[in-house]
N, C-alpha and C positions, 0 to 999 in steps of 0.2 A: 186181263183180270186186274183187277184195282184194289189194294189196299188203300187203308184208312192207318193214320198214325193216332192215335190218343195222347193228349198231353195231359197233365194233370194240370192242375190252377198255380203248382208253385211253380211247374218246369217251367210253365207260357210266361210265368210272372218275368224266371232268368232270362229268356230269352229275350224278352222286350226289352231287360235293362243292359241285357249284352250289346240293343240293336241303338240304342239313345246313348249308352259309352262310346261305340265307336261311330257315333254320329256327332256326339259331342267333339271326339280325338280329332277326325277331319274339320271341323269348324276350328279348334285348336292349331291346329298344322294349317288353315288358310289364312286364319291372322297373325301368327307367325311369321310368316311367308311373305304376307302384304301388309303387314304393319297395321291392318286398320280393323278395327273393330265388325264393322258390318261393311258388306262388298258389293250391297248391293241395297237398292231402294225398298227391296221385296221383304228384305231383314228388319229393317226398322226404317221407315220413310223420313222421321224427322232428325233418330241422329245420325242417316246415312247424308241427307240434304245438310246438314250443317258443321258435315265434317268436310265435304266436300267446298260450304264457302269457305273453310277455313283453310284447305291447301290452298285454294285463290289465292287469299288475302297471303297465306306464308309466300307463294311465289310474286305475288306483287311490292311486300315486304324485300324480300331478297335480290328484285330487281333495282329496288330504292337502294338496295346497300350499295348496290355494284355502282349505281351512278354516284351514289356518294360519295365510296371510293374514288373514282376515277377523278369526281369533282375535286376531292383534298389534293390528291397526287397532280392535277391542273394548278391548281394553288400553290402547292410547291413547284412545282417547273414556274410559274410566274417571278415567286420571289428568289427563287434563285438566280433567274435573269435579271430582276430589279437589282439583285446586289450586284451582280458583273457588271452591269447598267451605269450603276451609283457610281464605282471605282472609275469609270473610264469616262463619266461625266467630269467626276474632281481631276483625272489628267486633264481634259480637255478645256476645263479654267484655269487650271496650271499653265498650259500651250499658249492660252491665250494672254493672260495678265503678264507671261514671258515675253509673247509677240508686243507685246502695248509698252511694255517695258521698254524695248530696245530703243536706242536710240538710231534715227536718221540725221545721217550729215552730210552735205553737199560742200565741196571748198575748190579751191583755185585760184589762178591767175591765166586772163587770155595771153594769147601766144603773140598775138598782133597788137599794136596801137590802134586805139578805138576812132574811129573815122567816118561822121555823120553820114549817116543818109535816109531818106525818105522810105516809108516803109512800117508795116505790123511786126513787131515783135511777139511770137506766140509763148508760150511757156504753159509748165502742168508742176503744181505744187503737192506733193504727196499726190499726185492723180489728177487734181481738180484743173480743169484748164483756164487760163487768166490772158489774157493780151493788154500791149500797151503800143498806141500807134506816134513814132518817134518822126519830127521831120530836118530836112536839110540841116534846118539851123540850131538843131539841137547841140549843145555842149555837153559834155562825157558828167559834168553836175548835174545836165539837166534831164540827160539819157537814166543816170542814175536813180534820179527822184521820181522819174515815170516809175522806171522797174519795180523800185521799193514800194510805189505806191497802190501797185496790183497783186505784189506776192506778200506783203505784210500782212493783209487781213487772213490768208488761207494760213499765217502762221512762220509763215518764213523772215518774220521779223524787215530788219534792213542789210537784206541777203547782199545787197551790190556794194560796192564800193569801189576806191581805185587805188591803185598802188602809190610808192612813196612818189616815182618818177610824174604822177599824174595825170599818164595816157594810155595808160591800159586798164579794164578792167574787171576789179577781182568781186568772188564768189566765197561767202561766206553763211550757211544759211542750215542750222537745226531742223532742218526738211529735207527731202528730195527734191530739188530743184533739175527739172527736164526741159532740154527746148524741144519744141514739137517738130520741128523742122532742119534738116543740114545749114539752111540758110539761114534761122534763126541765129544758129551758133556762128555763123561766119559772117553776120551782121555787127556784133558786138565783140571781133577779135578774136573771136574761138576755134580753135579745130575742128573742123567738121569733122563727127566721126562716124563710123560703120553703121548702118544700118542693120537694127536688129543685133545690137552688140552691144555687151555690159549692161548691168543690172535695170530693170526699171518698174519702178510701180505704178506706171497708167499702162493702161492698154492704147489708147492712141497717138503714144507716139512714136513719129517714124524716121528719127534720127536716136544712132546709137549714141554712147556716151561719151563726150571729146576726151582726147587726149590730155586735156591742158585742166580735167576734174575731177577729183575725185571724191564718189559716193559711197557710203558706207553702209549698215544697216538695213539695206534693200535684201540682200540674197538672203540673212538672217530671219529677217521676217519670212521671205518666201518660203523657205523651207519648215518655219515654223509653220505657216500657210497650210502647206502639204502635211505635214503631221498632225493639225488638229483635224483635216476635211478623213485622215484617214481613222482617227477615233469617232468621228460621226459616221462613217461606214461600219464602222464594228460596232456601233451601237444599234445602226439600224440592223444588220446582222444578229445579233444577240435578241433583238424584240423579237425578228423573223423566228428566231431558232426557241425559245420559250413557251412549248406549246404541248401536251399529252392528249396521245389520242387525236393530234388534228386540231384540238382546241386550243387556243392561243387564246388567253387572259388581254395581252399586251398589243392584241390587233382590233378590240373594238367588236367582237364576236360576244356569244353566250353557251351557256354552259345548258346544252337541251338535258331534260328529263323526260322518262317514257308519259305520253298523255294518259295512258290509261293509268299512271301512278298517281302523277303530279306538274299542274303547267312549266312553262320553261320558267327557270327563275332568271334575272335579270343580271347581268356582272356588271357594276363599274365600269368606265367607258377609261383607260389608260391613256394617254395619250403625251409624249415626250417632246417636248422643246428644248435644244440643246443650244446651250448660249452660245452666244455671237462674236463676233473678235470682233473687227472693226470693220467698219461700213464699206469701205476703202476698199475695192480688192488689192491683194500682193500677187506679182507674179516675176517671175525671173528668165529674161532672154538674154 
């Protein structure tokens, strides 16, 4: 058995606006909820399509922020290295205009009377190698004026000379003057000394430094040598280490951005040349 309800025209009116209130309330409470106006294409096609390019574009915005952060904070890790950089560039012209400063001096007297003979005399002036080929009938004037006339131009002036007696002779020279050889040195009266012993600034020579000389301003240099090569290691240290994120300013790299935002932008290409001391190597055996 089936009844029938009767409404009247105002009840059906309530009721419909009871049924559109709490249809409204849940639209209410979904945008609420998700923030957005219409949730769906079926609500409104044109502002639901153009709310949606606009989260795009806010999430393609927000990824540009992030790179651009990241980008500043590369920037600074750069120039924070440039200045650690800077500082240990001015020690290491400091190191050097010290090294350039010092003075080299070579002095003596041979231990022997000088005693002609036939034969190359080798010698290394600051480094540079020079010879002078003396024969039998040479005299200790004329031994002299050979010598002087191969180590003056590298600088060592008129390093030879002879003493009061006139048969021995002496070593006087604002350089490093090296004989290349033990026999060099015991050619002209000298001590032949140790091999591999007391200071030197060439690398090819293979007699150490006689007894009967002494050098000065060689181990100074060297060690200055060694202090300036270890501020150009912490220099290149300090480029290596100046970097956010993997990105180093300081090695010749680029700073990518997302393609979908914006192409890579290009960085300045850094690149450090770290002054020179002298051409010369220094070393100390």
């Amino acid at each position: 058995m089936s009844s029938e309800v009767t409404l009247s025209a105002a009840t059906r009116q309530n009721l419909l606006s009871l049924q559109d209130t709490a249809a409204l309330s849940s639209t209410t409470q979904n945008r609420l909820s998700t923030g957005k106006k219409v949730s769906s294409a079926l609500d409104n096609p044109v502002n639901f399509f153009t709310a949606q390019s606009l989260s795009n574009r806010s999430s393609d915005l927000g990824t540009l922020l992030d790179s651009i952060s990241n980008g500043v904070q590369t920037i600074q890790a750069a120039n924070q290295g440039l200045t650690s950089i800077q500082k240990l560039v001015d020690s290491a012209k400091s190191t050097a205009n010290q090294a350039l400063a010092t003075q080299l001096n070579t002095s003596g007297t041979a231990g022997a009377a000088f005693s002609a003979a036939a034969g190359t005399i080798n010698l290394q002036v600051n480094g540079t190698a020079v010879s002078t080929t003396l024969t039998a009938s040479d005299t200790i004037d004329t031994t002299i004026a050979k010598l002087n006339a191969v180590v003056g131009p590298q600088g060592a002036g008129n390093a030879f000379s002879k003493d009061t007696t006139g048969t021995k002779i002496v070593v006087s020279a604002s350089a490093d003057l090296e004989f290349s050889t033990p026999g060099d040195q015991t050619a002209l009266g000298f001590t032949s000394g140790t091999a591999n012993s007391g200071p030197q600034y060439g690398t090819t020579s293979t007699a150490g430094q006689s007894s009967n000389l002494t050098v000065t301003g060689v181990k100074e240099r060297a060690a200055l040598a060694k202090q300036y090569n270890s501020l150009l290691t912490q220099i290149d240290q300090l480029a290596k280490d100046s970097s956010f994120n993997g990105t180093n300013l300081l090695s010749s790299r680029k700073l990518p951005l997302p393609s979908a935002v914006a192409p890579e932008l290009p960085v300045i290409d850094v690149r450090l040349r770290p002054p020179e001391v002298a051409s010369t190597p220094c070393t100390s055996r």
